[in-house]
C-alpha positions as semicolon CSV with decimal commas, in nm:
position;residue;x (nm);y (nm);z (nm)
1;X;3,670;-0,229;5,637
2;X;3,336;-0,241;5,698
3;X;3,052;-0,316;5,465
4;X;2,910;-0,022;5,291
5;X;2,648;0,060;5,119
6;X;2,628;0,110;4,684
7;X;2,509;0,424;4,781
8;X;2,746;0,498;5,047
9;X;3,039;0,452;4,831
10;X;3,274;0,728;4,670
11;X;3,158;0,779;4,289
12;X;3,429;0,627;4,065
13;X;3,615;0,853;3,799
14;X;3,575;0,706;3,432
15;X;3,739;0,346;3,463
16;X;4,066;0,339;3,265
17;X;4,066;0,015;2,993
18;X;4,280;-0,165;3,232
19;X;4,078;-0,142;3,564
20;X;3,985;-0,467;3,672
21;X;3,609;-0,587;3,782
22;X;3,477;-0,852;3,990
23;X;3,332;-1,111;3,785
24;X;3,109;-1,414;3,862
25;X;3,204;-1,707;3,609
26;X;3,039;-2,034;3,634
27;X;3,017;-2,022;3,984
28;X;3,341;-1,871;4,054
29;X;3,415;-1,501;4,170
30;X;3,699;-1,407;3,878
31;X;3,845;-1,067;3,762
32;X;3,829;-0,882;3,447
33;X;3,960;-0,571;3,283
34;X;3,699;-0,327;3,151
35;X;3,842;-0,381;2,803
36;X;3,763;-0,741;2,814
37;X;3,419;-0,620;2,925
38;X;3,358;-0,365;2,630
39;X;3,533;-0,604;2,362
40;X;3,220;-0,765;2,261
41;X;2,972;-0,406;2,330
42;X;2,883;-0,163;2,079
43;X;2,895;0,166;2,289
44;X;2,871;0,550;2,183
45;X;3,238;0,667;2,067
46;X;3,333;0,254;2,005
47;X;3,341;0,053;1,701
48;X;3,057;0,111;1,446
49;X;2,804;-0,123;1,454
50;X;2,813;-0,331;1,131
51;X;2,534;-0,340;0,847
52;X;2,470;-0,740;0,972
53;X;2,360;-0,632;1,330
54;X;2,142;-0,388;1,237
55;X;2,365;-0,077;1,210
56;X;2,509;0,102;0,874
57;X;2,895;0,014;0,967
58;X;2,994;0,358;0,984
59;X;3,019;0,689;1,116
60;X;2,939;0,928;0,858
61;X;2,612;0,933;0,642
62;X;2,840;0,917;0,308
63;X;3,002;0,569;0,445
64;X;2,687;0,487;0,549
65;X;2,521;0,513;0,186
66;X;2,806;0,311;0,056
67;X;2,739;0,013;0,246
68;X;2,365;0,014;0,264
69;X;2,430;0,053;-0,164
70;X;2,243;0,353;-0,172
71;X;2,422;0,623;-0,368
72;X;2,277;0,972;-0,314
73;X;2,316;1,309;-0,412
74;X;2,213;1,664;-0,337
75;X;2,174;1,864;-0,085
76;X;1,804;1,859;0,000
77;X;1,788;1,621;0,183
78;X;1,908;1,350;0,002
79;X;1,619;1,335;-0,204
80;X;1,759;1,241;-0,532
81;X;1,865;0,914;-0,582
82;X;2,037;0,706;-0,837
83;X;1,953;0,376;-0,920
84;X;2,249;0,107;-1,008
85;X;2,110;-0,154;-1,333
86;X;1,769;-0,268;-1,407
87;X;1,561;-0,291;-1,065
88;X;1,232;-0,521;-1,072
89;X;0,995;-0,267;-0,823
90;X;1,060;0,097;-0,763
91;X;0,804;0,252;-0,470
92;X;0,907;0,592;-0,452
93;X;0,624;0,804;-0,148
94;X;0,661;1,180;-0,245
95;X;0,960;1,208;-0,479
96;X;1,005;1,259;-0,866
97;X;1,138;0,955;-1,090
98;X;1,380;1,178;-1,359
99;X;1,469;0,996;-1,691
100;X;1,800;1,056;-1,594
101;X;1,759;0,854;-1,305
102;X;1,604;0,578;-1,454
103;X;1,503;0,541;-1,840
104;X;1,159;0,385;-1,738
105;X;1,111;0,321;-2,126
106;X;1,389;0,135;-2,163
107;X;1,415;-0,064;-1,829
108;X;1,080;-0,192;-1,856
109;X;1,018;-0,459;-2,064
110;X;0,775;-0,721;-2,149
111;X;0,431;-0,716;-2,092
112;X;0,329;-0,640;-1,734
113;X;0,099;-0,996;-1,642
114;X;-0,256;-0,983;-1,507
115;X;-0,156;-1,106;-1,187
116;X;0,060;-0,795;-1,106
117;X;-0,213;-0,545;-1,227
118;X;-0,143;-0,545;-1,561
119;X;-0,306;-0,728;-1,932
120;X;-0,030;-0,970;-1,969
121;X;-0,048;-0,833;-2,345
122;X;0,049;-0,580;-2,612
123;X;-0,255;-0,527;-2,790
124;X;-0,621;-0,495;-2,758
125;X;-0,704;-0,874;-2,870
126;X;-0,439;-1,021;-2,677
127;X;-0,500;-0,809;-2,333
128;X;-0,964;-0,949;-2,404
129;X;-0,818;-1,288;-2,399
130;X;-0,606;-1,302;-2,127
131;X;-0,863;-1,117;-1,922
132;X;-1,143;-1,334;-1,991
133;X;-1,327;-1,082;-2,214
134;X;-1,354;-1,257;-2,574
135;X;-1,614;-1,095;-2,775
136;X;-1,861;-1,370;-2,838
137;X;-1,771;-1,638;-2,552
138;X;-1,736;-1,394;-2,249
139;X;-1,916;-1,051;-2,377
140;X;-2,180;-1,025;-2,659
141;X;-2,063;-0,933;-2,988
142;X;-2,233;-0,638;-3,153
143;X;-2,412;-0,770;-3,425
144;X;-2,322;-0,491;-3,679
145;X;-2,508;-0,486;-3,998
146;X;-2,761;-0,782;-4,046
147;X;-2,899;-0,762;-3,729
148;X;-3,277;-0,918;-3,735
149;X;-3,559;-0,687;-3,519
150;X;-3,913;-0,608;-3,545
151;X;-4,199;-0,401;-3,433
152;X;-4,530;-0,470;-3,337
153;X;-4,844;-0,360;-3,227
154;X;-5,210;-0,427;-3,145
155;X;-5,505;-0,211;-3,244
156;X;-5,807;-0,286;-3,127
157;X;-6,061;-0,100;-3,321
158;X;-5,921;-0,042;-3,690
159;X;-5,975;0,256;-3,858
160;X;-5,921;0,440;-4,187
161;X;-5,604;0,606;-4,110
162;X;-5,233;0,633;-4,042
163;X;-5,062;0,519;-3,693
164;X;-4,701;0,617;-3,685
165;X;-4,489;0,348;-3,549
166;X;-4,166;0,531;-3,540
167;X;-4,156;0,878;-3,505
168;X;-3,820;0,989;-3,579
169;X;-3,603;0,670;-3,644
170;X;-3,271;0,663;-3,460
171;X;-3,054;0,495;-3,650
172;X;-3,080;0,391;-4,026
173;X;-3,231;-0,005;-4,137
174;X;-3,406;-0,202;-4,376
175;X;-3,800;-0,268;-4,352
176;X;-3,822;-0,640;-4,478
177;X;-4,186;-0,787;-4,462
178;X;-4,512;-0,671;-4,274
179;X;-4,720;-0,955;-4,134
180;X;-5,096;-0,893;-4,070
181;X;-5,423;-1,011;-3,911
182;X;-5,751;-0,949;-3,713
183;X;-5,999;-1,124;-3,513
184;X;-6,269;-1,050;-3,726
185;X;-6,351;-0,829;-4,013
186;X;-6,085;-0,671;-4,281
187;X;-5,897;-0,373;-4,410
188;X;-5,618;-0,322;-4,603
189;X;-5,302;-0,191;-4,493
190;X;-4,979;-0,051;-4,605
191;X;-4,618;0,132;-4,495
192;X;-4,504;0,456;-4,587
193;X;-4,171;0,598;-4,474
194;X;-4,208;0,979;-4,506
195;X;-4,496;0,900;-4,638
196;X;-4,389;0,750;-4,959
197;X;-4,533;0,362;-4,964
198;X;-4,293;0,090;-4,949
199;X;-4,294;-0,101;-5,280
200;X;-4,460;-0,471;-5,258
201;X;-4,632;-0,391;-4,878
202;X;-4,867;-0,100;-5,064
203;X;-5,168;-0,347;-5,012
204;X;-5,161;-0,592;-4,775
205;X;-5,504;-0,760;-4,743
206;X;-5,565;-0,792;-4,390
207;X;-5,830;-1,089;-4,291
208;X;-5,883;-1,303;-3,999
209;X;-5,601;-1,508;-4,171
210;X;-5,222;-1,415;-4,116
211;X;-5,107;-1,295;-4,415
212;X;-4,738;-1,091;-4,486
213;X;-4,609;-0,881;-4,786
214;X;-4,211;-0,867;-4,848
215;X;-4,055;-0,506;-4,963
216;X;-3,916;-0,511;-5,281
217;X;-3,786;-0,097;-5,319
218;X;-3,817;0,216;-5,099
219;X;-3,750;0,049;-4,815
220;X;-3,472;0,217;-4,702
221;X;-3,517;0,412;-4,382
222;X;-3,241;0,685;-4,246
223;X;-3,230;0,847;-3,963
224;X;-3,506;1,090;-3,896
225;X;-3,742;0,927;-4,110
226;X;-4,096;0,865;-3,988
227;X;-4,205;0,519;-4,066
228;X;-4,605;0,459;-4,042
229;X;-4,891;0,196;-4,136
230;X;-5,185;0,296;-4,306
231;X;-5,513;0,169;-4,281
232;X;-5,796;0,155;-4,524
233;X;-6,128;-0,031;-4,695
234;X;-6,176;-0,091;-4,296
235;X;-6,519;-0,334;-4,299
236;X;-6,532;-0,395;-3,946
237;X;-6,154;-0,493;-3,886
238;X;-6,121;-0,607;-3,474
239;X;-5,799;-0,662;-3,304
240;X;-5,595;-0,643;-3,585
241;X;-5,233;-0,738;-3,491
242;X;-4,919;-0,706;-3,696
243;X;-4,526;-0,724;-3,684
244;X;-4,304;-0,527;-3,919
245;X;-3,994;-0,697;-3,971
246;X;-3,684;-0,493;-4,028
247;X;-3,249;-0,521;-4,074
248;X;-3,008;-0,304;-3,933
């Protein structure tokens, strides 16, 4: 018979298992049955392909759940899932966590460490220290009560009368000491808060020497209060300078 063409050839019905193949082995022109070709091929209506080469090794998407250990129920789509023991990660895109699905309360234990997002700690101390944030070494402490400040001013032409220095205080402290100078000439000065004088800085004698009174009573200020220095007996006072120390 003469040679033909593949495309001159009759089409072949479906090859029965037994149906025997040329075959070119090492060289040599051999036969072999189509079963022996499909023994080792995974092929649509054939053997399922197993979970280890990349299939779910079965044919029916309960099977399949079983031996990928995923155990689901429902009808929508398989959307609700049960979870066998304790997992270590659950990253669930779209879908509901139920308690009765997992008991996050109970499954998650320990504290969650800094280097997966978390504090690494229980409470507030614990959770500054591992993250680096101790009050007084990492972040300024606030200094509470006993905290030391001051205000201060310049005038340069003194005269007989009262500059306010704080208008409406916003918080409450202590006024301590007022400490006083000028250039040239004198006066006398004094602090009132609310207009009531501060006992022991009533009258400061102001010079071209520094020269400070301490408070002994009515010091107090609260909030609101106006605090102000008063100036009299002005002879000429220049430049007079002074700092009112006070304790919060």
């Amino acid at each position: 018979m003469a040679d033909l063409k593949i495309s001159e050839l009759d089409a072949v019905a479906t090859p029965a298992d037994t149906d025997q193949f040329a075959t070119n082995q090492g060289g040599t022109t051999k036969r072999e049955t189509r079963a022996q070709i499909l023994s080792d091929a995974y092929r649509v209506g054939g053997t399922d392909v197993p979970v280890t080469d990349g299939g779910t090794g079965a044919s029916t998407a309960a099977d399949a759940r079983t031996n990928l250990d995923v155990d689901a129920a429902g009808t929508d789509n398989s959307t609700n899932v049960t979870l066998a023991g304790t997992p270590d990660y659950i990253t669930i895109v779209g879908q509901v966590i139920t308690r009765n699905a997992i008991d996050l309360a109970a499954d998650v234990s320990g504290d969650l460490p800094v280097a997966e997002g978390g504090t690494g700690a229980s409470d507030a101390s614990g959770a500054r220290t591992n993250l680096g944030l101790v009050i007084g070494t990492n972040v300024l402490a606030f200094a509470g009560t006993g905290l030391v400040e001051q205000i201060s001013g310049h005038i340069e032409t003194a005269d007989d009368k009262t500059y306010v220095l704080d208008l409406k205080a916003p918080y409450a402290y202590t006024i301590d000491s007022l400490a006083a100078k000028t250039a040239s000439g004198t006066c006398t000065a004094k602090l009132t808060i609310d207009g009531t004088d501060v006992t022991g800085i009533s009258a400061l004698a102001v010079s071209s020497t520094e020269d400070f009174d301490d408070a002994t009573a009515a010091n107090a200020v609260s909030v609101g209060n106006t605090v102000a220095l008063v100036i009299s007996s002005n002879s000429a006072a220049l430049d007079l300078q002074f700092t009112v120390k006070i304790t919060r």
